[in-house]
C-alpha positions as CSV (number, residue, x, y, z in Angstrom):
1,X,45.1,-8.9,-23.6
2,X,47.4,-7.9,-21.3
3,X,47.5,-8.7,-17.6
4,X,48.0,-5.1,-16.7
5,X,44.7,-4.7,-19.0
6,X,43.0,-7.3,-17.1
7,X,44.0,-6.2,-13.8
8,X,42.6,-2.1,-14.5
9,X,39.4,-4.2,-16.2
10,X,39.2,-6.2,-12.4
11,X,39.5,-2.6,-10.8
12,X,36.9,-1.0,-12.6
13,X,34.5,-3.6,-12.0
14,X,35.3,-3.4,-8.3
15,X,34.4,0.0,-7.7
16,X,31.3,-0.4,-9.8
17,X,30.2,-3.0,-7.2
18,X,31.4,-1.1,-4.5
19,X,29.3,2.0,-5.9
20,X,26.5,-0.1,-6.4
21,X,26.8,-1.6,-3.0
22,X,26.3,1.6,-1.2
23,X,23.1,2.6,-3.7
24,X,21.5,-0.8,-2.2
25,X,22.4,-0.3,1.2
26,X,20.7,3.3,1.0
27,X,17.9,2.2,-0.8
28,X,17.2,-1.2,1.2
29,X,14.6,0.3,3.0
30,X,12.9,1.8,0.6
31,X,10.1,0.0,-0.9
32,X,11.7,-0.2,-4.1
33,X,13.6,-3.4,-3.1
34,X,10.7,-4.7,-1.5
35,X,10.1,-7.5,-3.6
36,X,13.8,-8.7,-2.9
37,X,15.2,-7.7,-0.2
38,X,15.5,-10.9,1.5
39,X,18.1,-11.9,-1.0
40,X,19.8,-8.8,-0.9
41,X,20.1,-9.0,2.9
42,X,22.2,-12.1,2.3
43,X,23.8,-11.0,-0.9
44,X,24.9,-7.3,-0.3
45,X,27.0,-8.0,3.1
46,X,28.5,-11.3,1.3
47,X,29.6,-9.5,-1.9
48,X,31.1,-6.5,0.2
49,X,33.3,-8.9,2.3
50,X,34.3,-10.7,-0.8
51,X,35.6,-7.6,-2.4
52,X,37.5,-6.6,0.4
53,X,38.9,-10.1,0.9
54,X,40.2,-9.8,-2.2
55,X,42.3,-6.2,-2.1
56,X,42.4,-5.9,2.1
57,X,46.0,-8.1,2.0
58,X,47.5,-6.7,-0.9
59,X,46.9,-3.8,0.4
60,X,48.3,-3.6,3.6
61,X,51.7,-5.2,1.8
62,X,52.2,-2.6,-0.5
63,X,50.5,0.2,1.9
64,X,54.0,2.2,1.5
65,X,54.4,2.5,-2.4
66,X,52.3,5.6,-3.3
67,X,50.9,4.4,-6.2
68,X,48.1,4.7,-8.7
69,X,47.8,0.8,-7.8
70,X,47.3,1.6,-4.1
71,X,44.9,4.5,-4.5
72,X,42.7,2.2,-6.7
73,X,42.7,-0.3,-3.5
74,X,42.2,2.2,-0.9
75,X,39.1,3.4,-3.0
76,X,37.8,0.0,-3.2
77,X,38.4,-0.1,0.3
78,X,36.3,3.1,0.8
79,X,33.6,2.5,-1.2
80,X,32.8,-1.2,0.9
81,X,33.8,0.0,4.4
82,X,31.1,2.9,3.5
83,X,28.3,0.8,2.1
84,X,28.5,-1.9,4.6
85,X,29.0,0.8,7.4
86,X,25.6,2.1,5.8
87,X,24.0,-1.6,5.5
88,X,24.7,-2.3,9.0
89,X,23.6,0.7,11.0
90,X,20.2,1.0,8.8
91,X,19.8,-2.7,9.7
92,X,20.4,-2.2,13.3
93,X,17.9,0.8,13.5
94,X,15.0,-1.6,11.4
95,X,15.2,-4.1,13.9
96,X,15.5,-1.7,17.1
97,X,12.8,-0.2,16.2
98,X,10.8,-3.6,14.9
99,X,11.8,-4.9,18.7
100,X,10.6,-1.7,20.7
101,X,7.1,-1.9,18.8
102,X,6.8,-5.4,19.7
103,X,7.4,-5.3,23.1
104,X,5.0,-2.3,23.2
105,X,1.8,-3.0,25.9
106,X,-0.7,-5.0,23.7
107,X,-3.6,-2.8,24.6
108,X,-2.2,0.4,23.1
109,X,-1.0,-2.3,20.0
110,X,-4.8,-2.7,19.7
111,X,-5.7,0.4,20.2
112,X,-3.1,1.9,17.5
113,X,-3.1,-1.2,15.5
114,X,-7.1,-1.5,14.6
115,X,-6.4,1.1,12.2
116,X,-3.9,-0.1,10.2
117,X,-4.2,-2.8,7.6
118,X,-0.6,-4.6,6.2
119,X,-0.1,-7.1,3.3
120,X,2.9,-9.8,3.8
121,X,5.2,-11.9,2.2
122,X,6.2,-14.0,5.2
123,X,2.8,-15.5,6.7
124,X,4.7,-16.1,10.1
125,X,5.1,-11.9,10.2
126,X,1.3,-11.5,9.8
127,X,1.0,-14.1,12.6
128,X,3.1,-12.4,14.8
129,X,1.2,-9.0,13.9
130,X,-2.4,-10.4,15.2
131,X,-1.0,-12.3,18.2
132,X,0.2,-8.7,19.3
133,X,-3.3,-7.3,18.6
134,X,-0.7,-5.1,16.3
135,X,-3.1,-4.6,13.4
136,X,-7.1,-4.3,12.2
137,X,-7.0,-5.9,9.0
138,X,-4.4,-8.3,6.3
139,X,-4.1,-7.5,2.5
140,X,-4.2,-10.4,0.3
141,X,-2.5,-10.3,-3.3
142,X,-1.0,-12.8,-5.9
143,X,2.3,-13.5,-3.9
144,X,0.2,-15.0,-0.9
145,X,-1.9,-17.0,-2.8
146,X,0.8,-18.1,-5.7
147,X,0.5,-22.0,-6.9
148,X,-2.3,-22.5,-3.8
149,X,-5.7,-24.0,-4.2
150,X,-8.9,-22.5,-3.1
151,X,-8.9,-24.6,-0.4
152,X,-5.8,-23.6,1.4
153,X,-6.4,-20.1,0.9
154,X,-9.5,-20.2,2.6
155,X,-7.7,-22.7,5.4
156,X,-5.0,-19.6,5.7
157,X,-7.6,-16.8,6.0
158,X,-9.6,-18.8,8.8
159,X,-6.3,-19.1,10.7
160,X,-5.7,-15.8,11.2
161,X,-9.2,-15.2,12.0
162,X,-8.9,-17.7,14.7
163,X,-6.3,-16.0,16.1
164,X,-8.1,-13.1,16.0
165,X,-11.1,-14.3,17.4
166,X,-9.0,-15.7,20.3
167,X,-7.8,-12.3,21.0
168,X,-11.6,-12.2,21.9
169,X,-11.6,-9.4,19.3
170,X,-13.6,-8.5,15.9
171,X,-12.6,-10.5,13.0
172,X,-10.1,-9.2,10.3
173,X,-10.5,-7.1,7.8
174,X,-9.7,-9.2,4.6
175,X,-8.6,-7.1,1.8
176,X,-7.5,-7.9,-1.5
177,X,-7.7,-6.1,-5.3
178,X,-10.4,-8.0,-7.3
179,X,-11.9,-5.5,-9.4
180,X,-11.6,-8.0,-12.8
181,X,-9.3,-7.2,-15.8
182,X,-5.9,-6.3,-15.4
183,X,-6.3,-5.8,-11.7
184,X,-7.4,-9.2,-10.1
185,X,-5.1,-10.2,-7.7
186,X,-7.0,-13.9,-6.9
187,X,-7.3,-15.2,-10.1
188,X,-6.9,-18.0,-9.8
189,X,-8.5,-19.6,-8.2
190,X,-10.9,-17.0,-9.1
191,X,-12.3,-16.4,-12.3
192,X,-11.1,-14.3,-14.3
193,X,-13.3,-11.4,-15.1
194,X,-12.9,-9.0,-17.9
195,X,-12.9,-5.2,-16.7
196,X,-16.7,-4.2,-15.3
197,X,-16.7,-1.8,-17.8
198,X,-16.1,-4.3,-20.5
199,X,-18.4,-6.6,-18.9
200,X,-21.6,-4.2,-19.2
201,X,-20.1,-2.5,-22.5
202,X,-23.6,-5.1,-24.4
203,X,-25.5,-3.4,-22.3
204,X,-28.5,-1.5,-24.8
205,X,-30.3,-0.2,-21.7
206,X,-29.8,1.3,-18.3
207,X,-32.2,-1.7,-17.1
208,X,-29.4,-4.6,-18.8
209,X,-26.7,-2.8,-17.6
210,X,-28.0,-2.8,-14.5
211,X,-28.4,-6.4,-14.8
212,X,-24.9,-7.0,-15.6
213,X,-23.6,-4.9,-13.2
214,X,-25.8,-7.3,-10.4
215,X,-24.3,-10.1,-12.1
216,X,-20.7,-9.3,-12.0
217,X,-21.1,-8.6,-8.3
218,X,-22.9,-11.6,-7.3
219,X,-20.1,-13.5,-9.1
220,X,-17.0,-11.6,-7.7
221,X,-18.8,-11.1,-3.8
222,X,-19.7,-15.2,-3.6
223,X,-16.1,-16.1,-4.9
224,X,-14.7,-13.4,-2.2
225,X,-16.9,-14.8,0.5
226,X,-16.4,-18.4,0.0
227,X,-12.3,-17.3,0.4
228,X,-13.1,-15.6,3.8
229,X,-12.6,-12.1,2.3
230,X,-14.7,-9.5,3.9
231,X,-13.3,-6.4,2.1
232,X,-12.7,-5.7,-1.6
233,X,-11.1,-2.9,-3.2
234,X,-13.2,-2.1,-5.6
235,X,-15.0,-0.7,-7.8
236,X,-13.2,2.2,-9.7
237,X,-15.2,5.2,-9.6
238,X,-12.4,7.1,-10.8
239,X,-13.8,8.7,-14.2
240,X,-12.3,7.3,-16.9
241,X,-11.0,10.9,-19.2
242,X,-9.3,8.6,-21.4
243,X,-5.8,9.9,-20.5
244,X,-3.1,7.4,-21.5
245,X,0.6,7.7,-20.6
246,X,3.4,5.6,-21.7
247,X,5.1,6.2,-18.4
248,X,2.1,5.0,-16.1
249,X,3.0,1.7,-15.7
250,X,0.6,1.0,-13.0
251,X,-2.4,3.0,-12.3
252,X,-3.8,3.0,-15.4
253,X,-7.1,4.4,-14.6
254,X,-8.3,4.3,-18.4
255,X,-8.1,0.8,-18.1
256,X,-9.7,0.4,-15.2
257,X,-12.5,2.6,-15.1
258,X,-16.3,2.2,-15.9
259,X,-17.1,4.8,-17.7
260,X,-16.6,8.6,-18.7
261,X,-20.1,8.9,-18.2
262,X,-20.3,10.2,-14.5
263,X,-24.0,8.9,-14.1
264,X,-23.2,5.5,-15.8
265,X,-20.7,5.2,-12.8
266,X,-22.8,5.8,-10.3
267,X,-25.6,3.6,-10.8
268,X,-23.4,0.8,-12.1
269,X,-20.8,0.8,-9.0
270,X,-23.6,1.3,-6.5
271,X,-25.1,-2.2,-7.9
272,X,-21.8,-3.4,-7.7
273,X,-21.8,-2.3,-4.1
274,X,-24.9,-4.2,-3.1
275,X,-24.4,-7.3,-4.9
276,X,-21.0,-7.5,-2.6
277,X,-22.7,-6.2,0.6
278,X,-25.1,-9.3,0.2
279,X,-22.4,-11.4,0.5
280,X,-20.9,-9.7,3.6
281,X,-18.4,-8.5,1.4
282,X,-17.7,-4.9,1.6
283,X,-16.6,-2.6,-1.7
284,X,-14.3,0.3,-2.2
285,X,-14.7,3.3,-4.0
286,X,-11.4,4.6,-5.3
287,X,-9.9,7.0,-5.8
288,X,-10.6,10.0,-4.3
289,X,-10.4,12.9,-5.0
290,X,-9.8,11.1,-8.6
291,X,-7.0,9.8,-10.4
292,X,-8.6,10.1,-14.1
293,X,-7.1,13.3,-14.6
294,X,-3.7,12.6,-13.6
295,X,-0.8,11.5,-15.9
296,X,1.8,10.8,-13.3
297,X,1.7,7.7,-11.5
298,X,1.5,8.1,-7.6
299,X,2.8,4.4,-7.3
300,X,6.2,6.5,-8.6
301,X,5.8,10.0,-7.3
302,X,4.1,12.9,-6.1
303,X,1.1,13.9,-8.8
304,X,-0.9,16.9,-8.8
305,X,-4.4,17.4,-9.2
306,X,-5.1,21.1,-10.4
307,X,-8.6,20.6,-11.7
308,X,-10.6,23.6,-9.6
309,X,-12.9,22.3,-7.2
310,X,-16.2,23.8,-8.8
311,X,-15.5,21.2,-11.9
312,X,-14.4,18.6,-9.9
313,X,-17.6,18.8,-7.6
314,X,-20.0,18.6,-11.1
315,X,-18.2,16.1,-12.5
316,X,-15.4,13.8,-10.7
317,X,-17.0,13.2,-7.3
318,X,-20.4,12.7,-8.2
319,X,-20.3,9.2,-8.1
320,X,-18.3,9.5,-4.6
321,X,-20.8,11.8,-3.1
322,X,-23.7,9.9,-4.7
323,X,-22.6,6.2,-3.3
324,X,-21.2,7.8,-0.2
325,X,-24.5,9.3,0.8
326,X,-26.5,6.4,0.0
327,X,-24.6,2.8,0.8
328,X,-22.1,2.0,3.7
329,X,-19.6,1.4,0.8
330,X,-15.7,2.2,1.9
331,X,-13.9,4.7,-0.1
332,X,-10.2,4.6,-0.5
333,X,-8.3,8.2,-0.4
334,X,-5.4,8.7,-3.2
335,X,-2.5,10.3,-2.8
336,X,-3.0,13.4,-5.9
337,X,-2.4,16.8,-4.1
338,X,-5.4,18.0,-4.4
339,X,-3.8,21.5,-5.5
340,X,-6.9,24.2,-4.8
341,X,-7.0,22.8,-1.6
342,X,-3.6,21.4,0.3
343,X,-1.1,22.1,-2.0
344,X,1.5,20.6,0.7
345,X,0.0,17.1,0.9
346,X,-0.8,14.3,-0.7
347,X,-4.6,14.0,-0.4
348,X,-4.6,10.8,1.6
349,X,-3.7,12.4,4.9
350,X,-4.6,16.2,4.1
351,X,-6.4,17.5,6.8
352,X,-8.0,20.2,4.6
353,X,-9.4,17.0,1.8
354,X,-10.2,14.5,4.4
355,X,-11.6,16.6,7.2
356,X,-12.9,19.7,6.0
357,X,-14.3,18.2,2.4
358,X,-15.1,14.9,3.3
359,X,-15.9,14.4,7.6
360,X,-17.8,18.5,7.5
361,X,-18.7,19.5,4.5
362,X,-20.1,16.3,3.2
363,X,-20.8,14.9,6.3
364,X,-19.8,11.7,5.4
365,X,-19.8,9.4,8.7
366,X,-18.4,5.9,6.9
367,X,-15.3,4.4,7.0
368,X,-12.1,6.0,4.9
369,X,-9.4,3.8,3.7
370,X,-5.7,5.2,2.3
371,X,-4.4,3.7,-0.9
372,X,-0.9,2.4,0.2
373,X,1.1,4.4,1.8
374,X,4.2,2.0,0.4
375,X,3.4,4.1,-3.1
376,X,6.4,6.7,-4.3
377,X,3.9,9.6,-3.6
378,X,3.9,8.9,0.1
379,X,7.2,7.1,1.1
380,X,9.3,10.3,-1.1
381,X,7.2,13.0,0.3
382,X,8.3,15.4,3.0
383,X,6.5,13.8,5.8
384,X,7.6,10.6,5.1
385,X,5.1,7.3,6.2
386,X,5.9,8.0,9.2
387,X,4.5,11.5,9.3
388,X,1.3,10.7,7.0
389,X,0.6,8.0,9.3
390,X,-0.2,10.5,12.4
391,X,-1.5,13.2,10.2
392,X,-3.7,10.6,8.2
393,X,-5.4,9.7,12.0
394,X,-5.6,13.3,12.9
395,X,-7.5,14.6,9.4
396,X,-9.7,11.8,10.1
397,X,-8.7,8.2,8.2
398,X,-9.7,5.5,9.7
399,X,-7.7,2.3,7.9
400,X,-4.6,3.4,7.0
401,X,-3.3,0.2,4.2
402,X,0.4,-0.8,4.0
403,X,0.6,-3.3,1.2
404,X,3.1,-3.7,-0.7
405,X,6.2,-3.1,1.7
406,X,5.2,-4.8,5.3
407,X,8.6,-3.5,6.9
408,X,7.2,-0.4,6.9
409,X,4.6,-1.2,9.4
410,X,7.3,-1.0,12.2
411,X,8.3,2.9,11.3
412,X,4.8,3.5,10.8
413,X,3.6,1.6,14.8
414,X,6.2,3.8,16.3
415,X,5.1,7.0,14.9
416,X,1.6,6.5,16.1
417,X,2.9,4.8,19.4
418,X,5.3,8.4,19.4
419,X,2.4,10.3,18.5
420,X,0.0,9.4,20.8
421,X,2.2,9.5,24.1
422,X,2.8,13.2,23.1
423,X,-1.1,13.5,22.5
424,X,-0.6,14.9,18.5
425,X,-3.7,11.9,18.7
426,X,-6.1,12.3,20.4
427,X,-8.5,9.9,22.2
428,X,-11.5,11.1,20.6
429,X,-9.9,11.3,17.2
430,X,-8.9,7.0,18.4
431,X,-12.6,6.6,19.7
432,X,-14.4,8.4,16.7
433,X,-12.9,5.9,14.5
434,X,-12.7,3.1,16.0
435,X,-16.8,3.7,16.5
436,X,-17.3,3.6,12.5
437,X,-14.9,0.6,12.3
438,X,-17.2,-1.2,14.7
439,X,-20.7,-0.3,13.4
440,X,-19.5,-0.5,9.5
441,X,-18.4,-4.8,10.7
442,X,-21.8,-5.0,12.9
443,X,-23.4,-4.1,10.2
444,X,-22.1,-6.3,7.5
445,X,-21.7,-9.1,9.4
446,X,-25.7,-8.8,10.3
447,X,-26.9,-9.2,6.4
């Protein structure tokens, strides 16, 4: 091989990297790179210096010789001084607008804050977040708990509620995903439980089932409990229409679900419920409107829900309206665009699902939780997180969950901070809410 081979080979590589290095400084943000974008803020800036180290001195030697050789460098050139003029100004606006939010006055923090509830990767963040008053509640999952025993878990949970309780505030909301089967994020040190609807699938009356269904909750809400977590996002009461997708690589409600039976749901979650609520752990109904219709996976991208309502009403959200009406269970909004109804937004902060449906026509006075608003159907859509964030307050959410990407808690603060100084929110939309947070604690806490 040639050196002149080797040399076009060395070229080709270098713009690849310099292409690629302005695709990760657009998309560092983004929630996509979540998962490593500590590395890649060491990595990306690294790399682009080292590439330009390499060509920047050859390049101003031979600057004069128009040549195909020179236009390959000054592309090179281009494609870094772009991307790291990209990484650098994005980075700059994060942490402006990380600082500003910071240095906001704690009792509008609290006051904006109590609604919003963040999972972490850096415990020293989440820290930071409570000794502001900057948040209501923490999500737990498998990366904070990783290669730790029971009893530093629990040690860690009690921290941060003493913290809180310092604050001379309510204790945390402690949230994780421990429905059983392929969604348990605490196992271990929790069992593992097979999927509830595997778990009563023996059952050869309503009376066992029953049973089981008592059983699997007393099991899951003591192992919760003894943990120091107060809020569980579960059960699934999603009906299960046995709608399987090769490209759903994470919601897979079929797996998840209890049943297709919509009355087999109801009376099975809502035992589920109560076994928790005994021990002062509270459960979630997800996913409303319903995610067992849907093939797209709103983790990705936006998903439509065209089912008409009439159908939906009989079937899908009889277990929601059931439950709703008769426990003070949580119940977590999707983010389907519920189609015969908002056809412009994601049902989580529709105004026209969350409002209208659920706060009027239903009634419905307990406490509403979004799925998280890090999921493709949210962060791509044309409000962005930081628009759902103030709509989702205004239709009338009251726990808004940012799980999976923390950083986007910052964008999310100032929005609401924004918001509210231009009164888009509204102190009795604030006091409404943070009403229903209160009595749905004093509540549990009282059992």
């Amino acid at each position: 091989m040639t050196i002149s081979v080797l040399y076009w080979m060395l070229k080709i590589a270098q713009s690849l990297l310099g292409g690629l290095a302005i695709w990760a400084a657009l998309n560092l943000r983004t929630p996509l790179l979540a998962g490593v974008r500590a590395e890649v803020l060491w990595l990306l800036p690294l790399g682009i210096m080292g590439v330009l180290l390499i060509d920047t001195p050859e390049l101003w030697r031979r600057s004069r010789l128009n040549t195909v050789r020179s236009a390959s460098r000054w592309l090179i050139l281009g494609l870094c001084s772009v991307s790291l003029t990209i990484f650098v100004s994005r980075e700059i606006s994060f942490y402006l607008t990380k600082a500003r939010v910071l240095q906001q006055d704690v009792s509008q923090l609290n006051r904006l804050g109590q609604h919003l509830v963040v999972g972490y990767r850096d415990f020293d963040t989440v820290k930071t977040l409570i000794e502001k008053d900057a948040i209501g509640g923490v999500f737990i999952t498998l990366r904070n708990i990783e290669g730790k025993s029971a009893d530093t878990i629990r040690a860690e949970i009690a921290s941060l509620q003493t913290l809180r309780s310092q604050r001379g505030l309510p204790p945390l909301w402690i949230a994780t995903d421990q429905e059983g089967g392929v969604v348990s994020r605490l196992s271990p040190p929790l069992p593992q439980l097979p999927a509830l609807a595997e778990w009563i699938s023996s059952a050869a009356t309503a009376a066992e089932r029953q049973q089981l269904a008592q059983d699997y909750g007393e099991r899951q809400g003591q192992g919760l409990a003894d943990l120091g977590v107060n809020l569980n996002f579960a059960p699934v009461v999603d009906l299960n229409k046995g709608i399987v997708n090769p490209d759903d690589r994470f919601s897979v409600i079929y797996q998840r679900a209890i049943s297709a039976d919509r009355a087999v749901v109801t009376e099975v979650a809502q035992t589920y419920c109560a076994a928790l609520a005994a021990h002062a752990v509270r459960c979630t109904l997800k996913h409303f409107p319903g995610l067992g219709r849907l093939e797209t996976d709103t983790h990705l991208a936006s998903a439509h829900l065209d089912t008409p309502i009439a159908e939906l009403a009989e079937d899908d959200w009889v277990p929601f309206q059931q439950i709703m009406q008769q426990s003070e269970a949580f119940t977590m909004l999707g983010h389907p665009v519920l189609t015969a109804v908002d056809p412009q937004h994601p049902a989580s902060f529709s105004e026209a699902v969350v409002n209208q449906i659920l706060r009027q026509q239903w009634r419905h006075e307990g406490v509403l939780i979004t799925d998280d608003f890090s999921m493709g159907a949210v962060f791509k859509s044309a409000d962005g997180v930081a628009g759902a964030v103030v709509k989702a307050l205004q239709s009338g959410i009251d726990l808004i969950l940012i799980s999976f990407d923390t950083d986007l808690y910052y964008s999310a603060m100032a929005a609401l901070i924004e918001a509210e100084q231009q009164q888009l929110i509204t102190p009795e939309q604030l006091n409404a809410s943070r009403d229903r947070l209160q009595q749905n604690y004093a509540s549990l806490t009282q059992r």
